[in-house]
C-alpha positions as CSV (number, residue, x, y, z in Angstrom):
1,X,105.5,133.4,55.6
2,X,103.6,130.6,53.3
3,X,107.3,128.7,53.2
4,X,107.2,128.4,57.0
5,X,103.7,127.6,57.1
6,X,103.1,124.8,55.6
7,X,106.3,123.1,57.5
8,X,104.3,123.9,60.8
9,X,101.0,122.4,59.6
10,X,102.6,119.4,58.6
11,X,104.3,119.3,62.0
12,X,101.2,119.6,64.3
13,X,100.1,117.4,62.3
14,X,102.1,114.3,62.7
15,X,102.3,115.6,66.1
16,X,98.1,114.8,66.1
17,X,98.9,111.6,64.7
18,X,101.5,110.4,67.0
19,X,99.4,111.3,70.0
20,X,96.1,109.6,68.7
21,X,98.6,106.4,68.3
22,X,100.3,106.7,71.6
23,X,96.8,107.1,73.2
24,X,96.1,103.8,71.6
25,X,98.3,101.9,72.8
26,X,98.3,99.7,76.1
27,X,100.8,100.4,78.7
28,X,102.2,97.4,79.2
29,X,101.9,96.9,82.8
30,X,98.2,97.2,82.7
31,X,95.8,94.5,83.3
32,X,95.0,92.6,80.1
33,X,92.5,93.5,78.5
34,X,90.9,94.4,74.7
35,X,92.5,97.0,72.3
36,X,91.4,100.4,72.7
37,X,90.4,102.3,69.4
38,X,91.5,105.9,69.2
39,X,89.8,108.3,71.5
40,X,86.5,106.3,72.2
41,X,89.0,103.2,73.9
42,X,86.8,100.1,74.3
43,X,83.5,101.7,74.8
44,X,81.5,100.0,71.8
45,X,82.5,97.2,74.3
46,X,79.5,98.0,76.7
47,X,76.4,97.3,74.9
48,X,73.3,97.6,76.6
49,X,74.3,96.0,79.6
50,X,77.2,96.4,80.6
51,X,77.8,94.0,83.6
52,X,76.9,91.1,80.6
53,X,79.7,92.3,78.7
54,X,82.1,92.7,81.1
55,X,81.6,89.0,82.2
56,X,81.9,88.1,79.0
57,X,85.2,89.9,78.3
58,X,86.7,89.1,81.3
59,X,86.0,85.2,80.6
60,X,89.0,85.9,77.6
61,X,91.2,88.3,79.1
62,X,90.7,86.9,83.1
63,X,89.1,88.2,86.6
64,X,91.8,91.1,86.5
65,X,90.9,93.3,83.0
66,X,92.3,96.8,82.0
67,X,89.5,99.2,79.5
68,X,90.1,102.1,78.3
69,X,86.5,103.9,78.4
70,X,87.1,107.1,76.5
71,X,89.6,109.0,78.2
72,X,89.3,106.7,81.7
73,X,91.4,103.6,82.6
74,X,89.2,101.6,84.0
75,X,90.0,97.8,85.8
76,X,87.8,95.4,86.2
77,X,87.4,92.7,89.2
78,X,85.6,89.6,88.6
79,X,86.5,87.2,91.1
80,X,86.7,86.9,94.6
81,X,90.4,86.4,94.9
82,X,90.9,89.4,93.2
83,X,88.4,91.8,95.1
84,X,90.1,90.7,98.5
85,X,93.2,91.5,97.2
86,X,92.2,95.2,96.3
87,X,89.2,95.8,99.1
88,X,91.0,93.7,102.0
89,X,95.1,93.7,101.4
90,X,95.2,97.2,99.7
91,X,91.8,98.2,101.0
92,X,93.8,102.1,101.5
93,X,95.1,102.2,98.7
94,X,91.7,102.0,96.6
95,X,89.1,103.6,99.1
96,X,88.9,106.8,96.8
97,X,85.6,107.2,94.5
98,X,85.1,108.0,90.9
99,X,82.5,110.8,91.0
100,X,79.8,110.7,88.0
101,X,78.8,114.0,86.6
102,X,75.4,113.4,87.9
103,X,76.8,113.7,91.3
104,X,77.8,117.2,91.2
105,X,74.2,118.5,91.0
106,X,73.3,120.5,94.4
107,X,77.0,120.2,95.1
108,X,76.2,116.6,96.3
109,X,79.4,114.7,95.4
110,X,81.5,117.7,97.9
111,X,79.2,116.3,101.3
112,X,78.2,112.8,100.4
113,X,79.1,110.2,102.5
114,X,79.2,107.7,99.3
115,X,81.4,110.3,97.2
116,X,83.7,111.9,99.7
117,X,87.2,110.6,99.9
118,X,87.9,108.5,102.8
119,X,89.2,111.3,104.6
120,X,87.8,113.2,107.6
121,X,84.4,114.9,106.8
122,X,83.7,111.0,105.8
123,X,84.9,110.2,109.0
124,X,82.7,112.4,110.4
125,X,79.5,111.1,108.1
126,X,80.9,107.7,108.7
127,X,81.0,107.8,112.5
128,X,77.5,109.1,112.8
129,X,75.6,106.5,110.1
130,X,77.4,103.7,112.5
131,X,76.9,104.9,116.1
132,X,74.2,106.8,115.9
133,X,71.7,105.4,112.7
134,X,72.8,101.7,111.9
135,X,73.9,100.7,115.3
136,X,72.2,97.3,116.7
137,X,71.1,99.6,119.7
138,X,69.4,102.3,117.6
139,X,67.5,99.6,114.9
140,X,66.0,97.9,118.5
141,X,64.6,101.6,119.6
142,X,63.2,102.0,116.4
143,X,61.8,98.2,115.7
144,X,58.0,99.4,116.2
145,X,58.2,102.1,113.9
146,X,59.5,99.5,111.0
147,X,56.6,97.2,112.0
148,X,54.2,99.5,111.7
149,X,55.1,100.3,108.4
150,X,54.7,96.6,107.7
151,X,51.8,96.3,109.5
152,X,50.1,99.8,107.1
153,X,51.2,97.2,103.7
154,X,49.9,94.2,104.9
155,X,46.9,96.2,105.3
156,X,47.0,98.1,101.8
157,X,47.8,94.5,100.4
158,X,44.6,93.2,102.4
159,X,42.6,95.5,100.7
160,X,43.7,94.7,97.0
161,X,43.1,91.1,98.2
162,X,39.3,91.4,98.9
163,X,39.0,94.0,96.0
164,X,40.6,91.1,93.6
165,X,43.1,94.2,92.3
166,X,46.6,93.7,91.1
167,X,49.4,94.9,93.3
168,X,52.7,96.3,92.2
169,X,55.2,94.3,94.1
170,X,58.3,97.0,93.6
171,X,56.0,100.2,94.3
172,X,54.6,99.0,97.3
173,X,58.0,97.6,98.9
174,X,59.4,101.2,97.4
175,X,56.4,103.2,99.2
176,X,57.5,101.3,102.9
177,X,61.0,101.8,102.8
178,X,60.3,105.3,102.1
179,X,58.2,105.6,104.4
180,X,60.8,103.5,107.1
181,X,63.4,105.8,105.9
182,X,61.3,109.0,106.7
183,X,60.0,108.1,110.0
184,X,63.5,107.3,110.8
185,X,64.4,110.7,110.0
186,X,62.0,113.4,110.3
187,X,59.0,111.2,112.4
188,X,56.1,111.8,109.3
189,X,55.3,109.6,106.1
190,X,56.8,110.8,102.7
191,X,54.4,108.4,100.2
192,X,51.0,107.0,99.9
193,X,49.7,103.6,98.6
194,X,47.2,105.3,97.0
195,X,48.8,106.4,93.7
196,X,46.2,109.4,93.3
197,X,47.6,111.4,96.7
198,X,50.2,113.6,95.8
199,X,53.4,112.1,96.1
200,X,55.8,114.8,95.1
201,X,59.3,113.6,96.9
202,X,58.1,109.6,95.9
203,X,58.8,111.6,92.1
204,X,61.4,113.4,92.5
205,X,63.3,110.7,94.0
206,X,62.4,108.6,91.0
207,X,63.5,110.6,88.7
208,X,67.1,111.2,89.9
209,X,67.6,107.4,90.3
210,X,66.5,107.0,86.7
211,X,68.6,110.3,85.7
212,X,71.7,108.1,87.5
213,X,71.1,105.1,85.8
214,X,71.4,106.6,82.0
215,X,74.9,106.8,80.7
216,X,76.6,109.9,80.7
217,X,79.1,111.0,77.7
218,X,81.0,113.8,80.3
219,X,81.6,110.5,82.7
220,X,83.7,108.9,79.8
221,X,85.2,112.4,78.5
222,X,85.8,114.8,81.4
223,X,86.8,117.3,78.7
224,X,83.4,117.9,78.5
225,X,81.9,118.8,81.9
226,X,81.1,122.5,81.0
227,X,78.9,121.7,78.4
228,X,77.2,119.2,79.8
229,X,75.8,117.7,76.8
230,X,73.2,115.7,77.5
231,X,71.7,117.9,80.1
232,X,72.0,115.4,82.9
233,X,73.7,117.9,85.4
234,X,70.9,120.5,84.6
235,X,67.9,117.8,85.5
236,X,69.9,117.1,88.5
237,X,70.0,120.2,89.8
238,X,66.4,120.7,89.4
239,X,65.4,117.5,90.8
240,X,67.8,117.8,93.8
241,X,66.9,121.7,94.9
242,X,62.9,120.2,94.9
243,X,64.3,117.9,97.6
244,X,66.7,120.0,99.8
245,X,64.2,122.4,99.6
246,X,61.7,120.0,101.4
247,X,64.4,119.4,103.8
248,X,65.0,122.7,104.6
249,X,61.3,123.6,105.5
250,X,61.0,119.7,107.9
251,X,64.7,121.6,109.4
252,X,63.5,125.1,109.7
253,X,59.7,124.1,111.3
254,X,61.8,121.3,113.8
255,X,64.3,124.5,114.5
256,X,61.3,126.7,115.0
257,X,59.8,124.3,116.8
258,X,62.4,123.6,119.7
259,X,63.1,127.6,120.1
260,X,59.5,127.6,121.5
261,X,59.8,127.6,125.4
262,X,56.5,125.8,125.9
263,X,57.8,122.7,124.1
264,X,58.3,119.9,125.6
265,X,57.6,117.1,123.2
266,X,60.5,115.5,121.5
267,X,60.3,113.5,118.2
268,X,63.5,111.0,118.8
269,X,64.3,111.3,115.7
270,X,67.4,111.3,113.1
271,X,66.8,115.3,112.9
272,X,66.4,115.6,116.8
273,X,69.8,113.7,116.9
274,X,71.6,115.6,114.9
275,X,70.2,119.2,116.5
276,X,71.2,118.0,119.9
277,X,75.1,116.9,118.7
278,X,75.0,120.3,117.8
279,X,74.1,121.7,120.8
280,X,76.5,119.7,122.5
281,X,79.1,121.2,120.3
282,X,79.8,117.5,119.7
283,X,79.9,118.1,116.3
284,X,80.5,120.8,113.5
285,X,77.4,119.2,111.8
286,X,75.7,122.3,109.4
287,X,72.1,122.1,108.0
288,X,73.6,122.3,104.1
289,X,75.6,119.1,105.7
290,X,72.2,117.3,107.0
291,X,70.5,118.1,103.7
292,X,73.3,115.5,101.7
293,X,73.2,113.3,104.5
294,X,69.7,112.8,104.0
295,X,69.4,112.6,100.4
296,X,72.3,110.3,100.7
297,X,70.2,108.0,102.8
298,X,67.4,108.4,100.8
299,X,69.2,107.5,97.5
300,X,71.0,104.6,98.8
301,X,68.8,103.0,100.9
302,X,65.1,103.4,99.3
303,X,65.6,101.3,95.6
304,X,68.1,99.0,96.6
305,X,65.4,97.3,99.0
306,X,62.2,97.7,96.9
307,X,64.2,96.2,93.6
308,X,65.4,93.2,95.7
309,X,62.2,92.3,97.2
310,X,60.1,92.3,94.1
311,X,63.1,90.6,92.3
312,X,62.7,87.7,95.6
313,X,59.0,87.4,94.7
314,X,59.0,87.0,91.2
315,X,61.6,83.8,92.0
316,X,59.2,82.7,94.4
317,X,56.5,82.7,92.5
318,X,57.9,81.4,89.1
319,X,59.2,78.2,91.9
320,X,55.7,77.7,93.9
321,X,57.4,74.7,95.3
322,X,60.2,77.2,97.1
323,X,57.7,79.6,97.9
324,X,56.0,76.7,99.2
325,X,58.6,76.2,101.4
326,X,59.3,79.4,102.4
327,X,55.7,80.0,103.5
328,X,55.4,76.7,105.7
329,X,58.3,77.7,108.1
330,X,56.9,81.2,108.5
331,X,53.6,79.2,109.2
332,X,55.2,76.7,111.4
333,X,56.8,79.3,113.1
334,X,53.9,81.6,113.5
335,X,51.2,79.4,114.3
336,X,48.4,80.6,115.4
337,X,49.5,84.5,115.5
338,X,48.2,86.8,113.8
339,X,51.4,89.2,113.7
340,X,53.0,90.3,110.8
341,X,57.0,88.6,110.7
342,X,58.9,90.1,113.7
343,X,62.4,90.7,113.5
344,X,63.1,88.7,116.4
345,X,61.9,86.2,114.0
346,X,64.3,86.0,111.1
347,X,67.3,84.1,113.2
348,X,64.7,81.0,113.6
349,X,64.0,81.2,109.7
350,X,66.7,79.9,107.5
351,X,64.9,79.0,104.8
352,X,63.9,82.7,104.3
353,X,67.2,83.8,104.8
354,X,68.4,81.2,101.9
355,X,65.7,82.9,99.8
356,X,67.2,86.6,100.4
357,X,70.5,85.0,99.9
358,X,70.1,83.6,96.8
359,X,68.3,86.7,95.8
360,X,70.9,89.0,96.3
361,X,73.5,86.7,94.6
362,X,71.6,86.4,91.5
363,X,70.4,89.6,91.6
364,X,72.1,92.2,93.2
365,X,70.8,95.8,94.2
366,X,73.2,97.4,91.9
367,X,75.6,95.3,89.4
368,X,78.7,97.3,90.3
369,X,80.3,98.3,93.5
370,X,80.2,102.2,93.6
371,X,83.4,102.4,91.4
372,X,86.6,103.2,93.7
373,X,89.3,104.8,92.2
374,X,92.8,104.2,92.9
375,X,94.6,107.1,95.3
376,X,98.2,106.0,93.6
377,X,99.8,103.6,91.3
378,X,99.8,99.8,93.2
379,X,101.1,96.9,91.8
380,X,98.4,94.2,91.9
381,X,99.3,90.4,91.0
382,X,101.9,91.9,88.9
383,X,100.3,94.4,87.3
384,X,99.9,98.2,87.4
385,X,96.6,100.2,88.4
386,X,97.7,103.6,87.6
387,X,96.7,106.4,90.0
388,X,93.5,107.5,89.4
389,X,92.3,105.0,87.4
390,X,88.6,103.7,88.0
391,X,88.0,100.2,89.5
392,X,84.9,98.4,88.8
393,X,83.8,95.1,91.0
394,X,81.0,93.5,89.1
395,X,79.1,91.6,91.8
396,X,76.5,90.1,88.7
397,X,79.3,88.0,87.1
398,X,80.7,87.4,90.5
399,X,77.2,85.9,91.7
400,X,77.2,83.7,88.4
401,X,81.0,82.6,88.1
402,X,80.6,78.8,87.7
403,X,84.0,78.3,89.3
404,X,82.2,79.0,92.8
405,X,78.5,78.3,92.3
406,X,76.9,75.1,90.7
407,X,73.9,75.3,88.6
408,X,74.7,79.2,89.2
409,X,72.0,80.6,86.5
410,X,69.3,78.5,88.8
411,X,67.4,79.8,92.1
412,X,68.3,77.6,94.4
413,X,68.4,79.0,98.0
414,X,69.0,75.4,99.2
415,X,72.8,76.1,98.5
416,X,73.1,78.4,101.9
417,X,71.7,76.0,103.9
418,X,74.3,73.7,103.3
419,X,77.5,76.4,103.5
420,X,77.4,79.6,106.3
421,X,78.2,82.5,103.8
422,X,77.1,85.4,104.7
423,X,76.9,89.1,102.9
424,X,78.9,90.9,105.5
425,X,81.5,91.6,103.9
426,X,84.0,88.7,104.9
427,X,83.2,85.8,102.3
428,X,84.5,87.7,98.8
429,X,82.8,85.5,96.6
430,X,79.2,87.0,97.6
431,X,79.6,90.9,99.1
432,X,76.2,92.1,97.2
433,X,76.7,95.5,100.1
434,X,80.4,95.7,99.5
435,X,83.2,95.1,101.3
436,X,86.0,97.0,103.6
437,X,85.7,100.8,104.5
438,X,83.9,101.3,101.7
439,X,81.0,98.9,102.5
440,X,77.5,99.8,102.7
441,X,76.6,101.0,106.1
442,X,72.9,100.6,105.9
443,X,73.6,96.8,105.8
444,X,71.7,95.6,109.2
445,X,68.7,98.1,108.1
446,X,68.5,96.0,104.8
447,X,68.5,92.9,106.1
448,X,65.5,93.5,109.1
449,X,63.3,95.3,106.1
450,X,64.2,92.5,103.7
451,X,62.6,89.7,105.5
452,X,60.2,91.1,107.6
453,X,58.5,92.5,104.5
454,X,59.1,88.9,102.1
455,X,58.1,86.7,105.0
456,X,54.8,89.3,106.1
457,X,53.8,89.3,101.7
458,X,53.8,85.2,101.9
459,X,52.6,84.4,105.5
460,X,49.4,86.6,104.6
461,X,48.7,85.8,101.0
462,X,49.3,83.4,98.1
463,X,49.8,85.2,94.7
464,X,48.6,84.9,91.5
465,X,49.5,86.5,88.1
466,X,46.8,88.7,86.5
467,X,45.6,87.3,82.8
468,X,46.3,84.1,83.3
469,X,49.5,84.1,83.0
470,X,51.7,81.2,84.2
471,X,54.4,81.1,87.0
472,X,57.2,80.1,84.3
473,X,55.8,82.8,81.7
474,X,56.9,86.0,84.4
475,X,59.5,88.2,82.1
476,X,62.7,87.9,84.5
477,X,65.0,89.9,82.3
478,X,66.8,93.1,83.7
479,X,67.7,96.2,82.3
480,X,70.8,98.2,83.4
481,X,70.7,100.9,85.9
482,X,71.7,102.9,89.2
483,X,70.4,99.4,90.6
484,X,69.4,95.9,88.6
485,X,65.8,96.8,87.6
486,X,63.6,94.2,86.0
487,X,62.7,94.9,82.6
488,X,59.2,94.3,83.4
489,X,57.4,95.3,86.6
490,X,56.1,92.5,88.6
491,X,52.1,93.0,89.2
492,X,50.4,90.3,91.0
493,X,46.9,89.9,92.9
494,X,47.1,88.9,96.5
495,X,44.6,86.0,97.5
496,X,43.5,85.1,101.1
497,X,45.2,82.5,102.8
């Protein structure tokens, strides 16, 4: 027995080795890209921030790069010829999703109209978000609701102007498009300005964005999913039950609600909406289904906004000459009303526009594209992407590539005055809410919230920095999560204009 033995170990053995070295080595048709070390592949690469890396790496092996991130091909797309060649000429080919662990809490990544595959419950989702949410006739009906949230911060910022107190740029734009976003849906306010009232889903929402943002070990080794090491899938799943649980009680009370044969108001809502497609047998649209919907909606649509507006202020104020500019065609074009911005407004304001822009391109709401994954193996510029492997578009080094933008590391919203690019989705060099089937739904929502908020927080007030401080001295690094955070929050005191 210990003759044939030893034989054996020494074959599994070599067997070990061989496959560690196989698993080493590039296939060949892949993008280029840097060597991958056994087992871990490239992901000492990363660093702290990843979408600098990337750049960086992709400035020596080109706009098309192959990584091997643990056990996960992953390719890389870092210039617009190449994005319109995956999301526009093999846009079907590429509309699948990698799902992050993270996802799976609540069962979230099986009814999410940002996970699903494109197939037909997305369809479904899809169809719905686009007729019946984001549609240019549903945003009109629901116009007054947005400017009354902007109306309710102009006047919490009015009052932090006559008490002299310091306003937090990001949690005040994140309180309003919360509160937008639940107006929209269930017809009450979620949040508070007032940071002592009990703001329990304001939370809980926060701490599954940051939860999304932290790297996850089980994302780069599969292998590990049952263990989930790091605990992120167990935080998830507490976090997310506190909120389907608070969607279940608005759906059971608005159920309870319209069985009552006395009833006769009706809140013209996103819930009322989806009751009565049901009734209509329009739809097979069940509450668990609603639930993901909303926190979908929620999750996509709440920190994207709030990050890019305070990210557009602190530009503004560290150029007072563009904010200077800025300001004086909002002025010009107000005059002598007293209204907040209007959203029949922003088409007569393309200096504002520029300003959002430019934001967006230096700064986009989240540095990658949510990473597609490929649904076979397609031959791209000569190269292979193999089925399943993970594509990443990184919109920061896009937005900075000095082969498409001059004096790209300054903010210079001038630049879209002088060329008509826009962000929906046609012009691949600047697609900051994607591109193709995949692309962000919530895009004409965004861009009525964006600058009726920017142009109402600089037609009412100047702004100055607490301490001091100087305009040029504002801390504009970012650190790396589920969307491009600033490192430092951006706090500034409102003064009467």
């Amino acid at each position: 027995m210990d003759f044939l033995t030893l034989p054996l170990l020494f074959s599994f053995f070599l067997a070990f080795v061989y496959v560690i070295i196989i698993s080493g080595r590039r296939n060949s048709r892949l993008p280029p890209g840097p060597f991958p070390l056994p087992v871990i592949g490239n992901l000492l690469c990363l660093g702290d921030k990843p979408h600098h890396s990337l750049a960086t790496l992709s400035k020596r092996y080109g706009p098309l790069m192959s990584l091997k991130l643990g056990s996960r091909t992953t390719v890389v797309i870092s210039s617009p010829d190449i994005a319109k060649e995956f999301f526009q000429k093999h846009d079907r080919f590429f509309s699948s999703r990698t799902i992050p662990d993270a996802v799976r809490a609540v069962d979230h990544n099986k009814h999410s109209i940002v996970f699903l595959p494109a197939e037909d419950q997305w369809r479904k989702l899809r169809k719905i978000c686009k007729e019946y949410i984001f549609s240019a006739q549903h945003l009109d009906a629901s116009e007054l609701l947005r400017r009354k949230k902007v109306e309710e911060l102009v006047n919490h910022v009015s009052h932090c102007c006559t008490n002299q107190n310091e306003v937090n740029i990001g949690g005040i734009a994140f309180t309003t498009a919360l509160n937008v976003l639940s107006n929209v849906m269930f017809s009450m306010d979620f949040a508070q300005y007032d940071s002592v009232s009990s703001q329990e889903f304001k939370d809980t929402i926060w701490a599954i964005m940051e939860l999304g943002g932290k790297s996850n070990i089980v994302d780069f080794f599969p292998i590990l999913k049952p263990f989930d090491p790091q605990g992120f899938l167990r935080q998830g799943n507490v976090n997310g039950k506190k909120i389907m649980t608070i969607f279940d009680k608005i759906i059971n009370q608005r159920l309870q609600a319209r069985s009552s044969s006395h009833l006769t108001e009706r809140h013209n809502d996103l819930l009322d909406l989806l009751l009565n497609l049901n009734q209509k047998n329009e739809y097979e649209f069940t509450q668990n289904e609603m639930r993901h919907l909303f926190f979908a909606l929620f999750l996509a649509g709440i920190d994207t906004t709030s990050s890019t507006l305070e990210w557009a202020m602190a530009e503004l104020i560290r150029n007072p000459e563009k904010l200077e500019t800025a300001r004086s065609e909002v002025i010009q074009l107000m005059k002598n009303k007293k209204d907040i911005v209007q959203e029949s407004d922003i088409s007569q304001l393309p200096y504002l526009q520029a300003v959002i822009k430019e934001t967006l391109r230096l700064h986009p709401p989240v540095t990658f594209l949510v990473p597609h994954q490929a649904i076979s193996d397609t031959e791209i510029h000569g190269y292979m992407v193999p089925k399943n492997a993970q594509i990443i578009c990184n919109l920061w080094a896009m937005g900075r590539d000095p082969k498409v933008w001059s004096m790209q590391e300054t903010f210079l919203p001038e630049r879209f005055l002088e060329v008509k690019i826009d962000y929906k989705g046609q012009d691949f060099q600047y697609i900051p809410f994607g591109t193709g089937r995949r692309m962000c739904p919530g895009l004409n929502l965004a861009h009525r919230m964006l600058h009726i908020i920017l142009g109402s927080l600089i037609l009412k007030f100047d702004w100055k920095l607490a301490g001091n401080m100087k305009a040029q001295d504002i801390d504009m690094e970012e650190k790396f999560g589920l969307t491009l955070q600033r490192n430092v929050l951006l706090k500034a005191i409102p003064l009467a204009m």
